[in-house]
C-alpha positions in Angstrom: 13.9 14.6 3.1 12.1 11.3 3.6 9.9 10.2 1.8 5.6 10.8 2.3 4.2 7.8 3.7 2.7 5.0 1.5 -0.9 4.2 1.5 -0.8 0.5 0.6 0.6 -0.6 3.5 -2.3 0.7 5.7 -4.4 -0.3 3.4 -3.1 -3.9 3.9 -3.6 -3.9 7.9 -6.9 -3.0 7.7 -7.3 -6.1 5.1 -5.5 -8.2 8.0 -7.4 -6.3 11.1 -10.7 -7.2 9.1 -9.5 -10.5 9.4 -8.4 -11.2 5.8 -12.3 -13.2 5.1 -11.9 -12.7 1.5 -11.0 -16.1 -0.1 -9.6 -14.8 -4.1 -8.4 -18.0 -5.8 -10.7 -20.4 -3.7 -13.2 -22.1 -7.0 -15.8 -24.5 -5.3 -16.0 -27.4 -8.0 -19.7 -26.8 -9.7 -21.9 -30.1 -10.5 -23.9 -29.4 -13.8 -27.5 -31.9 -14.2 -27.7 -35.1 -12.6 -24.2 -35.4 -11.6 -25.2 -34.0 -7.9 -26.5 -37.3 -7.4 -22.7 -39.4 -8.1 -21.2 -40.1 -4.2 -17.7 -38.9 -5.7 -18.9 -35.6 -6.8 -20.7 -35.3 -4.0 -18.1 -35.7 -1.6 -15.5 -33.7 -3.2 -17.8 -30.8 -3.3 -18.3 -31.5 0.5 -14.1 -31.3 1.4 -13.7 -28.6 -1.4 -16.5 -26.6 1.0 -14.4 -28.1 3.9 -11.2 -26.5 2.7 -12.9 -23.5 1.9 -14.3 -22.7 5.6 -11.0 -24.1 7.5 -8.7 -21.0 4.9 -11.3 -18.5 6.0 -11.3 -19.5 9.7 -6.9 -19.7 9.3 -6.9 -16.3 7.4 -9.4 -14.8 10.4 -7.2 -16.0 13.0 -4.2 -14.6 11.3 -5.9 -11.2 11.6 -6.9 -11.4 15.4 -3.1 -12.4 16.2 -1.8 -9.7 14.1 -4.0 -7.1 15.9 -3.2 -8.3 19.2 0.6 -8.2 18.4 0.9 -12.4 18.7 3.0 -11.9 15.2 4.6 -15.4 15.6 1.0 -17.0 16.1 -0.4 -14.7 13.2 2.7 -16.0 11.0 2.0 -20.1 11.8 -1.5 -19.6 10.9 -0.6 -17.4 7.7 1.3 -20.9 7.0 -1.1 -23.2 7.6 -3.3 -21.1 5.2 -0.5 -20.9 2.6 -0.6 -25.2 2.8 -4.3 -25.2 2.6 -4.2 -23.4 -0.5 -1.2 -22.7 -2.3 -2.5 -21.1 -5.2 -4.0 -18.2 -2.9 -1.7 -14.9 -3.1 -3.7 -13.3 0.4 -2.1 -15.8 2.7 1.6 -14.6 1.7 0.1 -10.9 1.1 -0.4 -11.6 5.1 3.2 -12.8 5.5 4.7 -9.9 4.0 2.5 -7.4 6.2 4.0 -9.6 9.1 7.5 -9.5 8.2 7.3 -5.6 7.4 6.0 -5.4 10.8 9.0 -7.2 12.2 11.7 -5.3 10.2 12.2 -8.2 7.9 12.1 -5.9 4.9 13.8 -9.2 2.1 11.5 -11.3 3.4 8.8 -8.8 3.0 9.5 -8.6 -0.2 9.9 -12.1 -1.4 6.6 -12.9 0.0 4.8 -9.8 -1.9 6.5 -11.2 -5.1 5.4 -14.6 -4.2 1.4 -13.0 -3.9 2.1 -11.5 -7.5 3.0 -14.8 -9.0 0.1 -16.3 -8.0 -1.7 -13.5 -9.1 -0.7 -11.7 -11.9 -3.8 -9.8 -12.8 -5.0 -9.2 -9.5 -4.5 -4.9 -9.4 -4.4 -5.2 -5.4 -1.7 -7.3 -5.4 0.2 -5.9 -8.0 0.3 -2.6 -6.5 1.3 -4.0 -3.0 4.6 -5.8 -4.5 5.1 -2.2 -6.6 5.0 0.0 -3.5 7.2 -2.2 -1.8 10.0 -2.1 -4.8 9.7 1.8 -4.8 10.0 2.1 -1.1 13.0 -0.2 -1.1 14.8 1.6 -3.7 14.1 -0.2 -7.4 11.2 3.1 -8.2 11.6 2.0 -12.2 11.3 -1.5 -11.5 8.2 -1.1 -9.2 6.2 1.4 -12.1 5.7 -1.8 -14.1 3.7 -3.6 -11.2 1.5 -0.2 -11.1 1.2 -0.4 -14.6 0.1 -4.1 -14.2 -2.2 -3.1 -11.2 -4.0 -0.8 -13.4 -4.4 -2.8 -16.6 -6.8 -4.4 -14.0 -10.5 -3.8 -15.3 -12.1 -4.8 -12.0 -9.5 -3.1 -9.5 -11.6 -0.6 -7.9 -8.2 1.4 -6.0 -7.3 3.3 -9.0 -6.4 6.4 -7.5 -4.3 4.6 -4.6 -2.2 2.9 -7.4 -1.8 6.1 -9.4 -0.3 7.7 -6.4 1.6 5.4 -5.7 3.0 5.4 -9.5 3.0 9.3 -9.6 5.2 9.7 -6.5 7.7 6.8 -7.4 8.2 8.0 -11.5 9.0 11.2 -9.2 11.5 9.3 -7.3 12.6 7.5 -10.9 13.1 10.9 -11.8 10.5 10.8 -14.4 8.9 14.1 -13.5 6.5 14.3 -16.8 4.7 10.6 -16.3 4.6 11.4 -11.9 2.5 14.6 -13.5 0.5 12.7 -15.3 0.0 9.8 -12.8 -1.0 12.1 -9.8 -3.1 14.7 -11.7 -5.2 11.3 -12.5 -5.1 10.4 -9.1 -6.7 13.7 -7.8 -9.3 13.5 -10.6 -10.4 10.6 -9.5 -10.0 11.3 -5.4 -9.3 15.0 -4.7 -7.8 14.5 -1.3 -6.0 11.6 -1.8 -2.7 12.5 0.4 -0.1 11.3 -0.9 -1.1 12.4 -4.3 -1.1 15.8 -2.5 2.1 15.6 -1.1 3.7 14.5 -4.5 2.5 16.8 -6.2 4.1 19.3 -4.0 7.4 17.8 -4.2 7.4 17.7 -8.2 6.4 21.2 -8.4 9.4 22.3 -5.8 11.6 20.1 -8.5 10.4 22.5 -11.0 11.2 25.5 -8.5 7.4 26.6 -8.8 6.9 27.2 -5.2 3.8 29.2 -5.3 2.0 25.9 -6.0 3.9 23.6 -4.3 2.4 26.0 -1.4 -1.2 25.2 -2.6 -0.4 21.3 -3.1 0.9 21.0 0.8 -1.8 23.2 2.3 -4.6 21.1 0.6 -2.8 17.8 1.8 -2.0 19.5 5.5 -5.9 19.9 5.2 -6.9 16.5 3.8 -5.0 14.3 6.3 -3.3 14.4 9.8 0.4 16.1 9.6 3.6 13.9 9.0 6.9 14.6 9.7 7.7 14.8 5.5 4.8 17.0 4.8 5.7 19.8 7.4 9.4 19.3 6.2 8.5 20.0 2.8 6.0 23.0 3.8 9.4 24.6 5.7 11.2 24.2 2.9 8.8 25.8 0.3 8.2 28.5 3.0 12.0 29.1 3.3 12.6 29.3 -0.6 9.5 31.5 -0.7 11.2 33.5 1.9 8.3 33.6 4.7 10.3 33.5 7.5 7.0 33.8 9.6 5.4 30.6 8.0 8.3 28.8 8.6 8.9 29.6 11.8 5.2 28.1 12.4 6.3 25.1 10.8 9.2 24.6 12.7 7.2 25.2 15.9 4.9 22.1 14.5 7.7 19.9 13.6 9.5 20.7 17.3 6.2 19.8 19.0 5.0 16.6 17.1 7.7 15.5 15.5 10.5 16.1 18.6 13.0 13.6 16.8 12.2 14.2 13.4 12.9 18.2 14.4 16.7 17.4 15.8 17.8 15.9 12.0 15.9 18.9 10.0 18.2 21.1 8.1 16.3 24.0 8.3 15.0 23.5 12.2 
């Protein structure tokens, strides 16, 4: 069964489609009493400001070629930020969302690593490189980025991380921490989806099938259908032995999901 999609991904777009203004890591050089008035200090403040206007403009174009598809445009100007200031993770946050969206899934990764270096107590960016580790197979690895992410007193995405821990100790095969991780997670954003959809799958490893019911049917009703959520609801149906509700959910899976339908065991 595949996995439940990821959330930081999406999450990431929508920082690139919003044009990626946000300059983390850019420090304008502060003049304290009459030093305003020395030409040097003066004029370094003026390219510092400089600098700081030309990354935003680079990072906003990025965006607008993203979104219109231009993904070799969107990567030069991801560059050029990247040379304008190399000590910013978002530029190579944006060349990892670039190369996911080409199928360069190494690169992808290197260049989310690459963003964690150069930030290693930034939650958001700590989180992106650990969803990318458990969706490419290294689940125990990637639980000790969430864990960075959420050592993060100022990261305000607390409930995307946990998630996204919960669901990969369930992949690590750590079944008591995913509990753990994803009941936080819904505390702190009832319908969170994939928290949902977790939780469904860990209670199905535990053959309680009774509430994995109630954990799909509140993330069917907290989120547009996927192909591993109705998947999952057929096999809980089946073990349940609901023929009817299964049925239904094979009906689903044939009419949204035609390809998807053609590789399910139990369609």
């Amino acid at each position: 069964m595949p996995l439940p999609d990821r959330l930081l991904l999406p999450l990431v777009v929508t920082l690139l489609l919003a044009g990626c203004g946000s300059s983390h890591g850019m420090k304008i050089g502060k003049i304290k009493g009459e030093q305003w008035a020395e030409p040097v200090y003066e004029v370094r403040d003026d390219r510092n400001a400089r600098n700081r206007m030309k990354y935003e403009e680079l990072m906003s174009v990025v965006g607008d070629r993203y979104k219109r598809g231009e993904l070799d445009e969107a990567m030069k100007f991801a560059r050029a930020a990247q040379k304008l200031d190399p000590k910013s993770p978002d530029p190579h946050t944006a060349q990892a969302v670039i190369d996911s969206r080409r199928g360069e899934v190494v690169a992808a990764g290197e260049a989310y690593r690459k963003a964690a270096e150069l930030a290693p107590r930034r939650g958001d960016v700590l989180n992106n490189y650990g969803t990318w580790l458990c969706g490419n197979g290294h689940p125990a690895e990637a639980l000790v980025w969430f864990d960075r992410a959420l050592a993060d007193p100022d990261y305000d995405a607390r409930a995307e991380a946990l998630a996204n821990a919960g669901g990969c100790a369930l992949d690590a095969g750590q079944s008591e921490r995913a509990q753990a991780d994803l009941r936080q997670a819904l505390a702190l954003a009832p319908d969170n989806p994939y928290a949902l959809e977790s939780m469904a799958r860990n209670e199905v490893v535990h053959g309680r099938y009774f509430e994995a019911r109630a954990f799909y049917q509140r993330r069917l009703a907290a989120a547009p259908a996927t192909l591993s959520v109705l998947q999952l609801a057929i096999q809980v149906e089946e073990r349940l032995g609901d023929r009817t509700a299964a049925g239904r959910f094979q009906q689903r899976l044939r009419e949204e999901f035609p390809s998807g339908a053609a590789s399910n065991p139990q369609g």
